[in-house]
Backbone as CSV, one residue per row, in Angstrom:
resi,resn,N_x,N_y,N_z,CA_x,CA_y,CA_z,C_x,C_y,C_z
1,UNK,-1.647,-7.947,12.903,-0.659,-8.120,11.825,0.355,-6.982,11.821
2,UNK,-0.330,-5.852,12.063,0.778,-4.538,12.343,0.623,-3.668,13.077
3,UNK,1.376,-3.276,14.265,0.910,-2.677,15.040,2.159,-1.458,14.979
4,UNK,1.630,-0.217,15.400,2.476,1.036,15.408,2.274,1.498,16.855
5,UNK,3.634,2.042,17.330,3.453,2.424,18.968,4.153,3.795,18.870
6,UNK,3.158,4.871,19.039,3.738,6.234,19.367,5.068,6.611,18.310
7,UNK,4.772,6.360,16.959,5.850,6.812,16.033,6.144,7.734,15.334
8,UNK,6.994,8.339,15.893,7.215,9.924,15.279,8.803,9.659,14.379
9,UNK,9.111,10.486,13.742,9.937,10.776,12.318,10.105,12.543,12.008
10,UNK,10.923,12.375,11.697,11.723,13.928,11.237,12.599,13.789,9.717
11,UNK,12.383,14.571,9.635,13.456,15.640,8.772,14.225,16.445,8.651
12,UNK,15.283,16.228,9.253,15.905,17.389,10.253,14.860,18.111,11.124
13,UNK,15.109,19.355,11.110,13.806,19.908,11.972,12.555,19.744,11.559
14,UNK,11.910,19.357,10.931,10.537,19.141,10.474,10.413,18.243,10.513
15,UNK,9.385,17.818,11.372,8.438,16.097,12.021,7.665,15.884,11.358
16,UNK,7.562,14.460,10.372,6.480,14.363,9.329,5.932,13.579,9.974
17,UNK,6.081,12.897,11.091,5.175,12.144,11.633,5.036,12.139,13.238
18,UNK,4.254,11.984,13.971,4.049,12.577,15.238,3.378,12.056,15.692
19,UNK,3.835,10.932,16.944,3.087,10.049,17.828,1.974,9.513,17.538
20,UNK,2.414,8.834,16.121,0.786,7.723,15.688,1.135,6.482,15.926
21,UNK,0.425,5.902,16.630,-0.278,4.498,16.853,-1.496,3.899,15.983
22,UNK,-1.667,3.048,16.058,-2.171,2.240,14.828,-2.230,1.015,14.954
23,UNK,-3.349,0.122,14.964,-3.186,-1.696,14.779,-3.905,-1.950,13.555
24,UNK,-3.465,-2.956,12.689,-4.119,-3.476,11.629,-3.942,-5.035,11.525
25,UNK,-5.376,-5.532,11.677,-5.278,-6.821,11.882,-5.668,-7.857,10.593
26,UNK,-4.855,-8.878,10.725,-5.430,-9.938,10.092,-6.625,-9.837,9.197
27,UNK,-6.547,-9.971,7.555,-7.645,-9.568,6.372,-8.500,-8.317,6.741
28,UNK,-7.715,-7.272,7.093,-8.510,-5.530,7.164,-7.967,-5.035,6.352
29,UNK,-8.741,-4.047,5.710,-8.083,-3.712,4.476,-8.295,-1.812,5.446
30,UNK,-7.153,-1.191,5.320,-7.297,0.291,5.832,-7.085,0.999,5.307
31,UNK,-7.873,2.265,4.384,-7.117,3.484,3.875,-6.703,4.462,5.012
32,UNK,-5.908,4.829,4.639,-5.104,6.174,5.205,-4.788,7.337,4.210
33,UNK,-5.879,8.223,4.302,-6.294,9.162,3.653,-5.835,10.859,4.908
34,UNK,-5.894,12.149,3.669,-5.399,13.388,4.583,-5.143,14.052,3.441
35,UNK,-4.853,15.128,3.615,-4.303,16.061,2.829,-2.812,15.829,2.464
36,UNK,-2.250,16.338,1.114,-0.827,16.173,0.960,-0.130,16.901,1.900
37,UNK,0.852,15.703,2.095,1.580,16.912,3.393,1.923,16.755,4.492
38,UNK,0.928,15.403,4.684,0.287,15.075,6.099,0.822,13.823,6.674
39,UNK,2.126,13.270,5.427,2.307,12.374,6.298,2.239,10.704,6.055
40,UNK,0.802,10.502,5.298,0.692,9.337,4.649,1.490,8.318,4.038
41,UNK,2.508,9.015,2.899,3.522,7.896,2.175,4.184,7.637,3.117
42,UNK,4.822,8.486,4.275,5.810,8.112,5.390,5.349,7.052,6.044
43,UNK,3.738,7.361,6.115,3.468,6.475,7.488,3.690,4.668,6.562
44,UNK,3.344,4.997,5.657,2.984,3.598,4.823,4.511,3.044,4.431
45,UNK,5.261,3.709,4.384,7.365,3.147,4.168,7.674,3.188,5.103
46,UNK,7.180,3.348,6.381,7.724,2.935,7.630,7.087,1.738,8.069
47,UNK,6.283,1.575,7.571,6.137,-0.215,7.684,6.750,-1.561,7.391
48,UNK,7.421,-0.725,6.079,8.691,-2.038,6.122,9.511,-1.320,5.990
49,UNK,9.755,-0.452,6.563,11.220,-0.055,6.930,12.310,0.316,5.731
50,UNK,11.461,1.797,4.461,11.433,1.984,3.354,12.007,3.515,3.934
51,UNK,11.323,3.728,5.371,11.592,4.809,5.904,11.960,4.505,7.560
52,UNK,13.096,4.692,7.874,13.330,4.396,9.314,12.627,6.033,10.094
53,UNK,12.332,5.381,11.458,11.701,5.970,12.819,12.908,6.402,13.481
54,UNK,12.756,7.617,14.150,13.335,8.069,15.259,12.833,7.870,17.074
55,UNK,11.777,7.514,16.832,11.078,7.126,17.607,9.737,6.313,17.802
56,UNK,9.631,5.428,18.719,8.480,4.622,18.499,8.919,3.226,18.241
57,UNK,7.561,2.182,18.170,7.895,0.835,17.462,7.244,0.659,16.424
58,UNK,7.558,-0.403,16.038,6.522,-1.112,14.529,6.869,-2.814,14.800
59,UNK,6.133,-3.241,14.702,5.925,-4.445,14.510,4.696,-5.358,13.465
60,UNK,5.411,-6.164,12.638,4.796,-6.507,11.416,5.307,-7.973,11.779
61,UNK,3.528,-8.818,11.890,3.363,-9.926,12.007,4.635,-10.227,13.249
62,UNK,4.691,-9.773,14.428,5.290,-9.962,15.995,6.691,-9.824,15.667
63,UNK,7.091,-9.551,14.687,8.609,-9.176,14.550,8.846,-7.455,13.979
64,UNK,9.882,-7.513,15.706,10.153,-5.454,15.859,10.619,-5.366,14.709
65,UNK,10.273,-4.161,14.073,11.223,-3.561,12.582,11.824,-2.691,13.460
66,UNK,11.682,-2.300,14.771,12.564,-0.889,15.462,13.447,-1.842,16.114
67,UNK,13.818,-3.256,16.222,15.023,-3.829,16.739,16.043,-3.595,16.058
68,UNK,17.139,-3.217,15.616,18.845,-3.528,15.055,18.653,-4.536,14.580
69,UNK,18.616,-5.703,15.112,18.812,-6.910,14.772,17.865,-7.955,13.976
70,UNK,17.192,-7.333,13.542,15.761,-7.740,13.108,16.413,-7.898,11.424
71,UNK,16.240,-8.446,10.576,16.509,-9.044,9.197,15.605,-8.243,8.572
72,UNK,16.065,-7.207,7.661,15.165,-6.248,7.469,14.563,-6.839,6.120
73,UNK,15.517,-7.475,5.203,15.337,-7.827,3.608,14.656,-8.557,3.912
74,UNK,14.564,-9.679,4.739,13.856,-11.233,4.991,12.237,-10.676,4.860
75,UNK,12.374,-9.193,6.053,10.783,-9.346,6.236,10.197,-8.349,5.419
76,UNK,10.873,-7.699,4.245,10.489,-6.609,3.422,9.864,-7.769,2.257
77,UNK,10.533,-8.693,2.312,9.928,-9.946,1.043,8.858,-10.576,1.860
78,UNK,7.991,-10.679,2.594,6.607,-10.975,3.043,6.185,-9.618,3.151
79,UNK,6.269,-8.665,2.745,5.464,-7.572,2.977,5.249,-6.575,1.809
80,UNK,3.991,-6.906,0.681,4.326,-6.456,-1.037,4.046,-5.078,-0.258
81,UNK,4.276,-3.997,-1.490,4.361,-3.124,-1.674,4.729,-2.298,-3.102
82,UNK,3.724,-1.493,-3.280,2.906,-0.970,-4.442,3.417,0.325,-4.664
83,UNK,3.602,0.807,-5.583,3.929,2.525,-5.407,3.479,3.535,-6.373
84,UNK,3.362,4.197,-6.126,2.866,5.328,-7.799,3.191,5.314,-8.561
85,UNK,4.803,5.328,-8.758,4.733,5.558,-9.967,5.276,3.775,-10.332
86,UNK,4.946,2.977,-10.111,5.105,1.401,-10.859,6.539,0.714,-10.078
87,UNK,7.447,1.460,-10.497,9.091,1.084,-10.221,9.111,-0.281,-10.930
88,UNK,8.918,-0.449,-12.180,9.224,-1.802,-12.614,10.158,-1.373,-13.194
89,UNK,10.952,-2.521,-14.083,12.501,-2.311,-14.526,12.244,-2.138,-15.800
90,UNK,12.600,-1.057,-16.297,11.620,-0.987,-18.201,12.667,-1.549,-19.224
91,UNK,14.245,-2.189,-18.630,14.382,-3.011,-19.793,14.404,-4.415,-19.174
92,UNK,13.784,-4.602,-18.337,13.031,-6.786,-18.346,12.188,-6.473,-18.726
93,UNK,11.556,-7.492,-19.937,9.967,-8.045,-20.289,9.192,-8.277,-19.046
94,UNK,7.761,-8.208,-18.798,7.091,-8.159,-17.670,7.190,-9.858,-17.260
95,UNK,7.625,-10.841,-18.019,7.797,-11.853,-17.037,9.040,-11.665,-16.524
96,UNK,10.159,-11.219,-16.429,11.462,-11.111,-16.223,11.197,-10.068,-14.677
97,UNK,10.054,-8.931,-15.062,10.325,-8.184,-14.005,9.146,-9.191,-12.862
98,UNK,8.322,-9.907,-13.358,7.435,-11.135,-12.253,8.529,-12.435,-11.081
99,UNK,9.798,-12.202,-12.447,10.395,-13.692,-11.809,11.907,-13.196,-10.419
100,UNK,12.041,-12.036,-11.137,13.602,-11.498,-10.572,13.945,-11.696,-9.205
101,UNK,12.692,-11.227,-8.536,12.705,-10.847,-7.092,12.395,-12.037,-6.566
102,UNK,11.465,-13.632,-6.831,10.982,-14.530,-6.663,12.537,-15.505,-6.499
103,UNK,13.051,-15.032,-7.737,14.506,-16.085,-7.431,15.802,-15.732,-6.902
104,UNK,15.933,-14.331,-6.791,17.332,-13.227,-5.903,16.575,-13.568,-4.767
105,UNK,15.588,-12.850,-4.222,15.666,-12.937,-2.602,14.656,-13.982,-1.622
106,UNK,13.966,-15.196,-2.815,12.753,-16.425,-1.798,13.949,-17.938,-2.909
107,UNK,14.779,-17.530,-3.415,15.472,-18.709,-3.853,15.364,-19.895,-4.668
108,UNK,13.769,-19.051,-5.461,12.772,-20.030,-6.138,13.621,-20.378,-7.425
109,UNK,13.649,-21.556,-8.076,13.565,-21.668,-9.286,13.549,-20.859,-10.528
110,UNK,13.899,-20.573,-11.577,13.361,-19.515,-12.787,12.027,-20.277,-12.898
111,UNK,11.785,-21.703,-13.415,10.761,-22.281,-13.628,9.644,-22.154,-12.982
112,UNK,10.047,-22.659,-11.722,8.987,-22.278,-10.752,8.734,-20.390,-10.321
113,UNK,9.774,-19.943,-10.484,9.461,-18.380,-10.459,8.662,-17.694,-11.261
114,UNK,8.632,-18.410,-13.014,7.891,-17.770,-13.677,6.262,-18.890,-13.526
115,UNK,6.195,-19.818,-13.213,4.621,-19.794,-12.979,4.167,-19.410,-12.586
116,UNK,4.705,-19.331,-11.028,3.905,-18.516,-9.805,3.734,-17.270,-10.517
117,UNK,4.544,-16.368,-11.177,4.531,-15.249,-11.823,3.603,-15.234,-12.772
118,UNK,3.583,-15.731,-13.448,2.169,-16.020,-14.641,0.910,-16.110,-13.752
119,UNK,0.906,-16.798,-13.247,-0.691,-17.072,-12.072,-1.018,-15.627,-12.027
120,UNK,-0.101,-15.403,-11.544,-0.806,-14.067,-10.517,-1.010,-12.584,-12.085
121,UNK,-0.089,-12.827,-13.385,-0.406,-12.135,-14.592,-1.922,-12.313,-14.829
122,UNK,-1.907,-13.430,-14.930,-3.074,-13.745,-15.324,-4.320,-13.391,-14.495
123,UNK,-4.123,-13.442,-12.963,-4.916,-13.056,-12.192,-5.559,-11.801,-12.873
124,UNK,-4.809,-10.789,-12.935,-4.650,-9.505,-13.168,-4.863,-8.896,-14.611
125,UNK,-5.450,-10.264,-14.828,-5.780,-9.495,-16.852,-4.786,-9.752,-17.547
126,UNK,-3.964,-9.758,-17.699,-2.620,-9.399,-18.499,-1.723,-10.731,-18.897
127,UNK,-2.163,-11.721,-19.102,-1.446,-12.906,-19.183,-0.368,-12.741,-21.130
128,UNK,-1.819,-11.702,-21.776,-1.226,-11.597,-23.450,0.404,-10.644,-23.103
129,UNK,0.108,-10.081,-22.431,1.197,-8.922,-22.723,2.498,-9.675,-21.874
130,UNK,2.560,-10.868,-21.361,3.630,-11.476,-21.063,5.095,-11.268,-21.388
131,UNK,5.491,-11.277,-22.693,6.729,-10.900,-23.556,7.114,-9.121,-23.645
132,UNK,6.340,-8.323,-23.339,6.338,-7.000,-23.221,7.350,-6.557,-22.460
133,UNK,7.756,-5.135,-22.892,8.387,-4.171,-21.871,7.289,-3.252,-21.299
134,UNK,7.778,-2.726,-20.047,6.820,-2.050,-19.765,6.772,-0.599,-20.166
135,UNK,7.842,-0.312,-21.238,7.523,1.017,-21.613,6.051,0.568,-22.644
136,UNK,5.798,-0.292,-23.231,4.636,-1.330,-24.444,3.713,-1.430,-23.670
137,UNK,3.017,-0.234,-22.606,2.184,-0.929,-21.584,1.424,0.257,-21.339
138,UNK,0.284,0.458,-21.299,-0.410,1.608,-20.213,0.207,1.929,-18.987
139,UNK,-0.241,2.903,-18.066,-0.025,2.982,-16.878,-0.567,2.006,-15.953
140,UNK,-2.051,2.020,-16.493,-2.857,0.942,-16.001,-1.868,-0.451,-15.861
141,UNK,-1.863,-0.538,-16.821,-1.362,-1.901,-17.376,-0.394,-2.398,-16.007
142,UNK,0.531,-1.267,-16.544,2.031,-1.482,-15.269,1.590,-1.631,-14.260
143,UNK,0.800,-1.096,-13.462,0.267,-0.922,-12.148,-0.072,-2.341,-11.751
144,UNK,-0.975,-3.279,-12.716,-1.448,-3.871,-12.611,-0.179,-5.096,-12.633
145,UNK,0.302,-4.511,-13.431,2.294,-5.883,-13.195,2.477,-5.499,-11.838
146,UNK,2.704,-3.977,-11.734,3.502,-4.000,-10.129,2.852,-4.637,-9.149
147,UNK,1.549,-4.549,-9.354,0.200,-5.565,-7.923,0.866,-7.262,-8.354
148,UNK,1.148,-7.379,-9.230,1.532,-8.808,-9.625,2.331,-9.551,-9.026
149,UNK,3.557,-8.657,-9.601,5.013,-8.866,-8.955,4.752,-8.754,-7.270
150,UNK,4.127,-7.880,-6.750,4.203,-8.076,-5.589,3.356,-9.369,-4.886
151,UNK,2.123,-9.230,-5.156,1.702,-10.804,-5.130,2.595,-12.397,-5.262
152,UNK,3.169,-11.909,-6.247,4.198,-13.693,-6.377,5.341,-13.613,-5.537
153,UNK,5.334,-12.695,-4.623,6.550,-12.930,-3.122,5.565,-13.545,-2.121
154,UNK,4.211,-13.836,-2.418,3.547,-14.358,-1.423,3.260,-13.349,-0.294
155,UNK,2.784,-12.037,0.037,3.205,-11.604,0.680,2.192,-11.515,1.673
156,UNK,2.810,-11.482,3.303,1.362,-11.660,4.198,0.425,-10.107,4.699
157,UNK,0.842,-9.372,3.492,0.400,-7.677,3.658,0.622,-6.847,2.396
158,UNK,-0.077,-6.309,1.985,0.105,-5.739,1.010,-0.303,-4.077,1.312
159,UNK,0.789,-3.196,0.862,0.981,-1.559,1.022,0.800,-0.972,0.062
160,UNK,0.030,-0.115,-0.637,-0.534,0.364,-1.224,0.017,2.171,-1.269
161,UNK,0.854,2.579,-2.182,1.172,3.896,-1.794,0.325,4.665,-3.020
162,UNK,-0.555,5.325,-2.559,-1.213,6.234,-3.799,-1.181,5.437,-5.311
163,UNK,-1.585,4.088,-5.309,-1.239,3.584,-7.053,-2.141,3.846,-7.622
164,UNK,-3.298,4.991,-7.716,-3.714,5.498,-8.702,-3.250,6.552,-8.981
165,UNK,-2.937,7.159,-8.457,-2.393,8.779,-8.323,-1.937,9.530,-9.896
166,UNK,-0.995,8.289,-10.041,0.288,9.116,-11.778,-0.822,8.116,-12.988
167,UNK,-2.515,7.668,-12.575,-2.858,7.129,-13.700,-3.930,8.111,-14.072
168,UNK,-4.099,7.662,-15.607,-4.796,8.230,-16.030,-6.505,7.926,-15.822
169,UNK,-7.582,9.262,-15.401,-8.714,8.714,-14.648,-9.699,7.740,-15.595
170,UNK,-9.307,7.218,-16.260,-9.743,6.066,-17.458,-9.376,4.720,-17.194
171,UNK,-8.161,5.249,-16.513,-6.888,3.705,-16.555,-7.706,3.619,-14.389
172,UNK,-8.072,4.151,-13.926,-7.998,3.850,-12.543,-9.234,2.988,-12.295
173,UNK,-9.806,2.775,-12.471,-10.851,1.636,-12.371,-10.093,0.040,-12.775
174,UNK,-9.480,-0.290,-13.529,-9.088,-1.884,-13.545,-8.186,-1.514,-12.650
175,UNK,-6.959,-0.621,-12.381,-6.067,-0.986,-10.703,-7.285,-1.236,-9.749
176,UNK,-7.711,-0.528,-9.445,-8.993,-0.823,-8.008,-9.959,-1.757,-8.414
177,UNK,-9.790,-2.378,-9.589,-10.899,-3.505,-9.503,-9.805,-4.726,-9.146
178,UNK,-8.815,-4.500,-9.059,-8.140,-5.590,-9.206,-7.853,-5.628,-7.407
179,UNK,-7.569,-4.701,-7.009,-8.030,-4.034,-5.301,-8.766,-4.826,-4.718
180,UNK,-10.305,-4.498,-5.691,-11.204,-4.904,-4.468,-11.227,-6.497,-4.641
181,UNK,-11.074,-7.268,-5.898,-10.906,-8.648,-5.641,-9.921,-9.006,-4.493
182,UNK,-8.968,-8.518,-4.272,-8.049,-9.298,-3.306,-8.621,-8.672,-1.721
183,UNK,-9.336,-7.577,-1.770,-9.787,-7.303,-0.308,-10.895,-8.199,-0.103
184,UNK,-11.412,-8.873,-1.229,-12.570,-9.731,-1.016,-12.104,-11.118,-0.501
185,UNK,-10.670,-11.281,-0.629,-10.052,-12.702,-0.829,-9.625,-12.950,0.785
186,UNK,-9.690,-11.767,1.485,-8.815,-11.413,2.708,-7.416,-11.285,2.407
187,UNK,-7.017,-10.611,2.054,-5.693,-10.182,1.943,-5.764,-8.816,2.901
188,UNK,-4.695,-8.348,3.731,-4.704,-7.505,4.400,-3.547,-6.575,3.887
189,UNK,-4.466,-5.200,3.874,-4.513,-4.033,2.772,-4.202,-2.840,3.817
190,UNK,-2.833,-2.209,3.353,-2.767,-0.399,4.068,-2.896,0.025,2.422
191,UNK,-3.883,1.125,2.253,-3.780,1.566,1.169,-4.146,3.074,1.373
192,UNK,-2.935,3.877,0.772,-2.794,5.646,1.028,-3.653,6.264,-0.625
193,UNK,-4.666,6.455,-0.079,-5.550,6.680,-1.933,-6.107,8.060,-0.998
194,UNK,-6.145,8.945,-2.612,-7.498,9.397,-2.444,-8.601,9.198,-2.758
195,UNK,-8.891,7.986,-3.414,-10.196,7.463,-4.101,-10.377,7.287,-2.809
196,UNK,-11.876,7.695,-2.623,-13.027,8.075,-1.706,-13.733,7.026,-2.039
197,UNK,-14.389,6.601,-3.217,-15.214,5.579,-3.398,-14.903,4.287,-3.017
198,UNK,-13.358,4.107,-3.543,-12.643,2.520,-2.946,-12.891,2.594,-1.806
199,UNK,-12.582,3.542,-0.221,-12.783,3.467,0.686,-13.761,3.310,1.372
200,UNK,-14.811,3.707,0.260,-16.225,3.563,0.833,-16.823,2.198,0.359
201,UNK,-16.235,1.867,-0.293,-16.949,0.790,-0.722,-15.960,-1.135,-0.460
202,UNK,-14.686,-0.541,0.121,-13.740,-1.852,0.362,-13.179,-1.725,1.613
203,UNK,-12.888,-0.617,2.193,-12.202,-0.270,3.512,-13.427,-1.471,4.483
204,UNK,-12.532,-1.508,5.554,-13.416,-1.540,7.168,-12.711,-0.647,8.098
205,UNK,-11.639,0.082,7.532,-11.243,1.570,8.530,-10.612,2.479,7.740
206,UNK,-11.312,3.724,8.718,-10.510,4.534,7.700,-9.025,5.091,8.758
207,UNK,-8.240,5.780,8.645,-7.336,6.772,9.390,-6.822,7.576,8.521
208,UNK,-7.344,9.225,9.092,-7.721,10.427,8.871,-5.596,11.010,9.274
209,UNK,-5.125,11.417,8.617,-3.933,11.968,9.200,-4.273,13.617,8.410
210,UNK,-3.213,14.590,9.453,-3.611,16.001,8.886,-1.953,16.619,8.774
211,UNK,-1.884,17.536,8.232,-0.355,18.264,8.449,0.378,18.041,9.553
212,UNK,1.629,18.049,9.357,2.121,17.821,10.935,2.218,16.003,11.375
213,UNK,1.728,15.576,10.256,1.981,13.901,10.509,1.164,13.660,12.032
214,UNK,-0.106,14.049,12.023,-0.926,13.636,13.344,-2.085,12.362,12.731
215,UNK,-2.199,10.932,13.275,-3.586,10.507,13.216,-4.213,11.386,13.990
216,UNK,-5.561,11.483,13.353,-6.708,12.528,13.358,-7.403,11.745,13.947
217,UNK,-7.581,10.434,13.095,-9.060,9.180,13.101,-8.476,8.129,12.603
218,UNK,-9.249,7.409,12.906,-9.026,5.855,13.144,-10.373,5.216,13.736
219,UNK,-10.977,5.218,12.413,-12.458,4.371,13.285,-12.864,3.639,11.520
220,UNK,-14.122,2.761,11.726,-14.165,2.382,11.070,-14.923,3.119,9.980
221,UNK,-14.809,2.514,8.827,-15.675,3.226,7.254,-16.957,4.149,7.846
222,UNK,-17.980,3.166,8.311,-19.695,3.606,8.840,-19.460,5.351,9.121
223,UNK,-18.666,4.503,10.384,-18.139,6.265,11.120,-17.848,7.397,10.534
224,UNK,-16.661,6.837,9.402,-15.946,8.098,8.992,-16.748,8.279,8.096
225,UNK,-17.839,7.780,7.168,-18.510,8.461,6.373,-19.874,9.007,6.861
226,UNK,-20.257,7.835,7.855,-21.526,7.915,8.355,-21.950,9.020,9.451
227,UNK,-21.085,8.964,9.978,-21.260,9.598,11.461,-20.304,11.259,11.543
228,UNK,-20.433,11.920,10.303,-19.731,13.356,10.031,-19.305,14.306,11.636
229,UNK,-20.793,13.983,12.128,-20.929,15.119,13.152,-19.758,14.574,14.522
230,UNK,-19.198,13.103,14.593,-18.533,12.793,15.394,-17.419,12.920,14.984
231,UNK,-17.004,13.146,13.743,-15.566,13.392,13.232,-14.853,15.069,14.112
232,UNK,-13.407,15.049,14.102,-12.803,16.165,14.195,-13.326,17.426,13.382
233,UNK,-13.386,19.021,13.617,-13.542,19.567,12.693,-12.932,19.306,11.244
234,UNK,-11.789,19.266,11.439,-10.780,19.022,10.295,-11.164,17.950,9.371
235,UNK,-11.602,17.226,9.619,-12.090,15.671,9.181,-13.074,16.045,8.429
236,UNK,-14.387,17.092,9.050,-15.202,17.257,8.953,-15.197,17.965,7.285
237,UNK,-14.136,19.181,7.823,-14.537,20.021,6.752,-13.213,19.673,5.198
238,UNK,-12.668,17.878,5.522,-11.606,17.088,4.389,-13.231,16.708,3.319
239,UNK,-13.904,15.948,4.641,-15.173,15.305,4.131,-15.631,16.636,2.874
240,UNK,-16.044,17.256,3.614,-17.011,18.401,2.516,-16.424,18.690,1.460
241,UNK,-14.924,18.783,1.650,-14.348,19.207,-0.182,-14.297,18.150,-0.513
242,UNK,-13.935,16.971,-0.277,-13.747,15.702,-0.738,-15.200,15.098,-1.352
243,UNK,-16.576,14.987,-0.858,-17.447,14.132,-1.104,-18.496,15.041,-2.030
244,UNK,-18.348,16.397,-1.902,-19.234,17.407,-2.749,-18.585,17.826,-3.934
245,UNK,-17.633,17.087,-4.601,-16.823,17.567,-5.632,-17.231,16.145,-7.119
């Protein structure tokens, strides 16, 4: 479903990302976990092309995002995407911010824009708070619109940038429960968390990135939790502050 070939990225002189490769196939759900710093949000907005490459390819579902000619909007609307801090529009009501994108860029109906949009509210708990703004909302809450809204583009991938991160640790359990239902559904998942537990308990891979925008690792969950002594030092000693805390 997505494959990465040797993709490196800069910042003027500073390379946030550095010859990572990567395949993610069809209903895998992958965290991509590391230290801040390292690289992660880049690697995850260069998938749909949120962040352009200086080098390397990407390809999402057999169409190059590193071609020119490639329809970038067409394939950014099959490909949801989630973010920290929500990005919903805080003056549309949360059906307004479900329907917007359904009828500007897939050409749907309002009618038909707001069912599909309701379905997927409702999926998500939240069918009462329909008429709401999202300032009238938890963090939780929003998070749980933004997984929404992205859901009703139909999308054949869903990107995950740190959406627990700006919540409160009360409010982060219904976002990741709402997670692991759709990793159960096969929906295919890049998700940049530091929740350790989601990964341990929904991943089937992990990839380890470190400063310097390097994949570290790339093996599956068992491994990266199971198998310590085969990890990189670095990996090794993410594990120990990470799992003894």
């Amino acid at each position: 479903m997505i494959e990465l070939k040797q993709v490196s990225k800069w910042y003027g002189a500073v390379q946030v990302l550095n010859d990572c490769s990567a395949q993610i196939h069809k209903g895998e759900v992958v965290v991509v976990c590391g230290p801040s710093g390292s690289g992660k949000s880049t690697l995850i907005k260069t998938i749909n092309a949120l962040e352009p490459i200086q080098q390397g390819e990407i390809w999402v579902d057999s169409i190059p995002l590193h071609d020119p000619k490639t329809n970038l909007p067409k394939l950014r609307s099959r490909v949801g995407m989630v973010f920290q801090h929500f990005e919903l529009f805080p003056h549309l009501s949360v059906t307004e911010n479900l329907t917007l994108a359904q009828v500007k860029v897939l050409g749907r109906s309002l009618d038909e824009a707001k069912k599909h949009g309701l379905e997927y509210l409702e999926r998500v708990g939240l069918i009462a708070h329909k008429d709401k703004f999202p300032g009238q909302l938890s963090g939780g809450q929003q998070q749980r619109v933004a997984i929404a809204r992205a859901l009703s583009m139909d999308p054949i991938v869903m990107l995950f940038d740190e959406p627990t991160s700006a919540l409160d640790p009360e409010m982060v359990g219904e976002v990741l429960d709402v997670m692991v239902s759709l990793a159960k559904e096969g929906m295919t998942m890049v998700v940049v968390t530091h929740e350790m537990g989601f990964a341990r308990k929904v991943s089937n891979r992990v990839i380890f990135m470190d400063v310097g925008g390097r994949i570290l690792e790339d093996c599956s969950r068992d491994e990266f939790f199971g198998n310590p002594d085969a990890r990189q030092p670095r990996t090794r000693e993410f594990l120990d502050k990470i799992l003894h805390h």
